[in-house]
C-alpha positions, -999 to +999 in steps of 0.1 A: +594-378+254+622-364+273+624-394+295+628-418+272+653-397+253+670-397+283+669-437+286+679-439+250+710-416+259+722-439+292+713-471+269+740-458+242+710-459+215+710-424+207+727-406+184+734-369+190+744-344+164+761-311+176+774-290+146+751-267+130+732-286+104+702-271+081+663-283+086+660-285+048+671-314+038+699-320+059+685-329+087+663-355+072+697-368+053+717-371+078+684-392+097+684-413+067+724-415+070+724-429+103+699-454+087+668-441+114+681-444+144+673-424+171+688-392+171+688-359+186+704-327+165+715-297+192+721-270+164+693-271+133+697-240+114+719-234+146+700-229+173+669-252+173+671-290+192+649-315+168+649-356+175+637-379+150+628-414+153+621-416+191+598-441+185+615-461+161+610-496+167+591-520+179+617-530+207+615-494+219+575-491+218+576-529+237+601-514+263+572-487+271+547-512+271+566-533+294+559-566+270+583-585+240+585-571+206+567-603+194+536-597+216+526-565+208+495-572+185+482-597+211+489-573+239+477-540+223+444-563+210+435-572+251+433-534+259+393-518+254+395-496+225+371-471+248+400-465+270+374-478+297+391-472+329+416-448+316+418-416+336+419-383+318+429-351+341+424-316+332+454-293+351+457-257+352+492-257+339+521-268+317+553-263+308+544-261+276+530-227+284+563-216+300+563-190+267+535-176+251+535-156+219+518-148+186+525-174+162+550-174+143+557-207+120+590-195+111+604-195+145+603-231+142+626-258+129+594-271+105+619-295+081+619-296+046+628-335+041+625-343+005+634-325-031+598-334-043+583-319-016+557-290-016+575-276+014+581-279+047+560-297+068+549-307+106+547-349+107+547-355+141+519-329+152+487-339+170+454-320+164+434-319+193+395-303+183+365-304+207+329-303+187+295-308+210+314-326+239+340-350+220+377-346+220+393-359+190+429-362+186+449-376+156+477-376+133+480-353+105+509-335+084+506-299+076+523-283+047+532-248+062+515-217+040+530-191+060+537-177+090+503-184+106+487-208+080+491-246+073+471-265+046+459-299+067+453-334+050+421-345+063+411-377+055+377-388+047+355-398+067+379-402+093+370-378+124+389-351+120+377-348+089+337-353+100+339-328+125+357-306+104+324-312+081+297-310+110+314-273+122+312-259+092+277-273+080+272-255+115+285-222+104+315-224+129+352-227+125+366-258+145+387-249+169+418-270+175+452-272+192+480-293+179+506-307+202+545-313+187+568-332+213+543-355+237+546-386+259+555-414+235+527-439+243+501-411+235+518-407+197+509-444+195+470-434+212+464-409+189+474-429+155+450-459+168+416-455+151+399-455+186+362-449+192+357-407+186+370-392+219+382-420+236+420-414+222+431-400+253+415-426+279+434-452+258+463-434+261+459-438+299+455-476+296+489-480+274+507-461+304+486-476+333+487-438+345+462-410+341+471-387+309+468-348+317+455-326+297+454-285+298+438-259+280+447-231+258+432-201+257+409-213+226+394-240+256+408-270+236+428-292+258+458-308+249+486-331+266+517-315+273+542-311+247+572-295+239+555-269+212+515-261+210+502-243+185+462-228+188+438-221+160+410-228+141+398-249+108+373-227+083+359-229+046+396-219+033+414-243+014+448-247-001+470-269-024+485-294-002+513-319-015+531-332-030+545-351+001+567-386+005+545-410+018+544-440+038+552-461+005+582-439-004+568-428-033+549-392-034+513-385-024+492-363-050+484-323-050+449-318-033+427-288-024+428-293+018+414-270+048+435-244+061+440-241+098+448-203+107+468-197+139+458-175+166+488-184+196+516-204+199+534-221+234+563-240+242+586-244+268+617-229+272+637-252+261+617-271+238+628-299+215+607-300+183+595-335+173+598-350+135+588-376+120+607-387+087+584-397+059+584-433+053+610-437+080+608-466+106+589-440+132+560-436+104+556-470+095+558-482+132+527-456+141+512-456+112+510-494+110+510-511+141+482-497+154+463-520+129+479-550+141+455-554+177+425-543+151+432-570+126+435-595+155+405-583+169+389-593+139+402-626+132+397-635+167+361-636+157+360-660+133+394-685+145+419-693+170+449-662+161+479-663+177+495-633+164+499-600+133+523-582+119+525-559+093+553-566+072+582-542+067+580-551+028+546-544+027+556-501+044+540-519+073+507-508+061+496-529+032+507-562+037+498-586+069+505-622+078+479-638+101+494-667+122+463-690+136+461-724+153+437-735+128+409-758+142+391-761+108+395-760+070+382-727+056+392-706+088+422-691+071+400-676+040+376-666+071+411-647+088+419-632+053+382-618+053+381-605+088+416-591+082+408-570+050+376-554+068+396-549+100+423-528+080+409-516+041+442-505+031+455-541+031+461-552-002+478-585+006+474-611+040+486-646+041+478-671+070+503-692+082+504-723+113+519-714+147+549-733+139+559-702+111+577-677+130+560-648+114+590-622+121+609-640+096+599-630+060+622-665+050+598-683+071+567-671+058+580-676+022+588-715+028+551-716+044+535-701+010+564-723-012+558-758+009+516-753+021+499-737-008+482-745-037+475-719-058+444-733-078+429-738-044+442-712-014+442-678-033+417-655-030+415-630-056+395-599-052+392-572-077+376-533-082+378-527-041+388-499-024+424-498-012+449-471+001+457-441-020+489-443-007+492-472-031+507-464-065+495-492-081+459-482-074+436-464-102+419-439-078+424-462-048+407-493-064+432-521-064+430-560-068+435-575-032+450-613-023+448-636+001+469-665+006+459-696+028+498-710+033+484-732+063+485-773+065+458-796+055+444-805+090+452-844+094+482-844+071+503-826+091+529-854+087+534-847+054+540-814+065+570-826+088+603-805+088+634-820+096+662-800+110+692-803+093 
């Protein structure tokens, strides 16, 4: 992380804050201010350092990756989910355990970002848990309780929340360790819905480089990070939320498990990591990650060339799907295969190669000039969507897809002439 806040620094892309600004509200404000670009703040609630949006954009995340902006769902869908090949290291040391100390929540710059929050929470923290052999790590935000206690959204039946499940079924309290502050390309590792335990050996494929890992004195091992904190997950629960979500709009109050701390590291310097709530950073690894999966998918059943989640759609519940299409029917086929790759889609059209799906006007000419709607809608109704969506009666929404592809052998009548 520090390196490529150093590259955004030489590059000019990053915007640094020195005067002594306050980590509720403020800081997310002025984030919003400087509409999400990168930018490091030396002085929150005057002494901590906190960046935001790091990992803003997709030019950034194809800089790491070494590829073009427009080739990262192609790319990222060429690379084995099981992280086969990847090289994971266990070390005996890190800088993140340069200080060690009782936990202490308080001591950190945990932000308060919106008015209709339930208080201040951790967005860019990865829980790490081990349970009978596999290493999970993932993406969740933490309302902080108290000095030593956050209330943790676990979703079901992702695998946090099963092994979560299985430990306690067990009689045991998971044990976890969350990381705040890591290498970039293993934020984007741990938000892709990988194979359980493989999160990490991906990792190691995006950066072509083994990943290391050390352990706390719980035995769970992490990555290094600017912050860790060590606990464990037990029976408790807590209300968790409300909390701005992906959609902008707030998620609801639930009963959620508590994790309890036992230690907390960092280095000595450290520079906390957040993540603003529907910002570019949590759309970009909260929604691109889907792209390689829905390409995946498609690739099954038709000739894709290319996904993207659409900004409109929060970059989570609305996809266009460009194919070469080889066949009528494929593109109903490619909305399928898309809405089973990613259930939280409510919305997918298919376009030709010749739509440049980056541009939303493009994509909008291909559904105005290529469909008709008696015959290349799909409408499906009483299925399972996101709860994120507002529109959704306990996450049961109405999805669409749109075929806004040429008839095959009439593609004269298709014909656009530059003006």
């Amino acid at each position: 992380m520090r390196e490529l806040k150093e590259r955004l620094a030489s590059e000019g892309k990053l915007i640094e804050i020195e005067r002594i600004v306050s980590s509720n509200y403020e800081v997310a404000a002025i984030c919003i201010e400087q509409k999400q670009k990168p930018i490091l703040f030396h002085a929150v609630d005057g002494t901590h350092r906190v960046i935001m949006n790091v990992l803003g954009g997709r030019e950034t995340l194809a800089g790491l990756l070494g590829i073009s902006s427009r080739n990262i769902a192609p790319v990222l869908a060429a690379i084995p989910y099981s992280g086969e090949g990847g090289e994971v290291r266990i070390v005996q040391d890190s800088p993140t355990k340069e200080l060690v100390k009782e936990p202490d929540l308080g001591a950190l710059p945990v932000l308060t970002h919106f008015h209709g929050d339930a208080g201040a929470y951790i967005t860019a923290g990865i829980v790490v848990a081990e349970l009978n052999g596999v290493r999970n790590a993932s993406f969740h935000r933490m309302l902080v309780l108290d000095g030593r206690r956050l209330a943790v959204r676990l979703v079901p039946p992702r695998h946090l929340y099963k092994m979560h499940c299985e430990a306690i079924e067990a009689g045991e309290e998971l044990k976890v360790g969350i990381a705040i502050g890591v290498e970039p390309l293993i934020l984007l590792a741990a938000a892709t819905r990988v194979p359980p335990g493989r999160e990490f050996e991906y990792a190691s494929r995006l950066k072509k480089n083994p990943v290391e890992l050390f352990k706390l004195d719980n035995g769970v091992a992490i990555p290094h990070a600017e912050f860790a904190l060590e606990g464990i997950i037990g029976k408790d629960r807590e209300k968790e939320g409300p909390f701005l979500d992906i959609t902008g709009t707030y998620d609801k109050i639930r009963e959620e498990p508590v994790i309890t701390l036992t230690r907390m590291y960092q280095r000595k310097d450290p520079i906390y990591h957040a993540i603003l709530p529907a910002g570019s950073e949590h759309k970009l690894l909260m929604g691109v990650p889907y792209e390689p999966l829905i390409f995946r998918a498609v690739e099954r059943v038709a000739r894709v060339k290319n996904v993207l989640l659409t900004d409109g759609g929060c970059c989570y519940l609305h996809a266009v799907v460009q194919l070469k299409k080889m066949g009528e029917g494929e593109a109903k086929n490619a909305v399928i295969a898309a809405f089973a790759a990613h259930p939280s889609l409510k919305l997918v059209v298919v376009v030709d190669e010749d739509i440049d799906i980056f541009n939303s006007n493009e994509v909008e000419y291909a559904v105005a000039t290529r469909v008709r709607w008696n015959d290349d809608v799909m409408l499906i109704q009483g299925v399972k969507g996101s709860s994120l969506d507002p529109s959704a009666i306990n996450a049961i929404t109405t999805k669409v897809g749109i075929d806004a592809t040429k008839d095959l052998g009439e593609e004269r009548r298709y014909e656009r002439v530059t003006v």
